[in-house]
C-alpha positions, 0 to 999 in steps of 0.5 A: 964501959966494962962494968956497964957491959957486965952488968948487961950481960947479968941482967936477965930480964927479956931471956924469954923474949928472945928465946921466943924469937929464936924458936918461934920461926922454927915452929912456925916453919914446921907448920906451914910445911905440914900445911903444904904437904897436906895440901899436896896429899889431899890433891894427889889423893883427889887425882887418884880418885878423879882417875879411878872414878873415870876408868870405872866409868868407861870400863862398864860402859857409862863413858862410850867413845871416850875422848881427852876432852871428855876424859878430862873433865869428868876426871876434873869434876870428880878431882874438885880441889885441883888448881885450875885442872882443865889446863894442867891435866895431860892424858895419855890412852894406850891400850894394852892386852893383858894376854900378851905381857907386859911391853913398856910404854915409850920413852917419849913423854910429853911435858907440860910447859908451866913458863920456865921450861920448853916442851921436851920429852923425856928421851930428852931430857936423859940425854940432857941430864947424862950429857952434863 
């Protein structure tokens, strides 16, 4: 039984197989994570560009009497490869006076209920998070 074993263990045919197979899963996780940052990259760039192409349009004066809906979907059409965008969009409008400096936003954000969490807002949230 040794010398069988040691022999096993001289033999060095199939070293590369199994080195493929220890490795190749490595590399291959590696793809597919810049595969999916990729793909994260392109639709953030793609809403950045929705978003900019919209509030040039109503700054000159193409969009008059913007509203969620119609800001929505222009942003949308411009954004194509967003995952159903008309759904999982939220805009909020608020108007600032650059004259007067800068007041922060509130505190209170609306979240989007994507199955798993409630509806809360960010206040919330904090509140949550300092308390445990």
């Amino acid at each position: 039984m040794k010398s069988l074993f040691q022999h096993f263990l001289k033999d060095e045919r199939g070293t590369a197989s199994i080195e493929i197979v220890l490795v190749f899963p490595v590399f291959f996780g590696f793809f597919l994570m810049t595969y999916e940052a990729g793909v994260y990259s392109a639709r953030q760039v793609m809403l950045e560009h929705g978003v900019d192409v919209t509030v040039r349009e109503v700054r000159i004066g193409v969009i008059t009497n913007p509203d969620r809906d119609n800001l929505r979907a222009r942003i949308c059409d411009a954004a194509r490869i967003l995952p159903d965008c008309i759904r999982q969009l939220e805009i909020e409008l608020v108007q600032r006076d650059p004259r007067i400096g800068w007041v922060p936003l509130d505190a209170d954000v609306r979240c989007v209920d994507r199955g798993i969490w409630t509806r809360h807002t960010a206040a919330q949230l904090i509140r949550q998070a300092t308390m445990n």
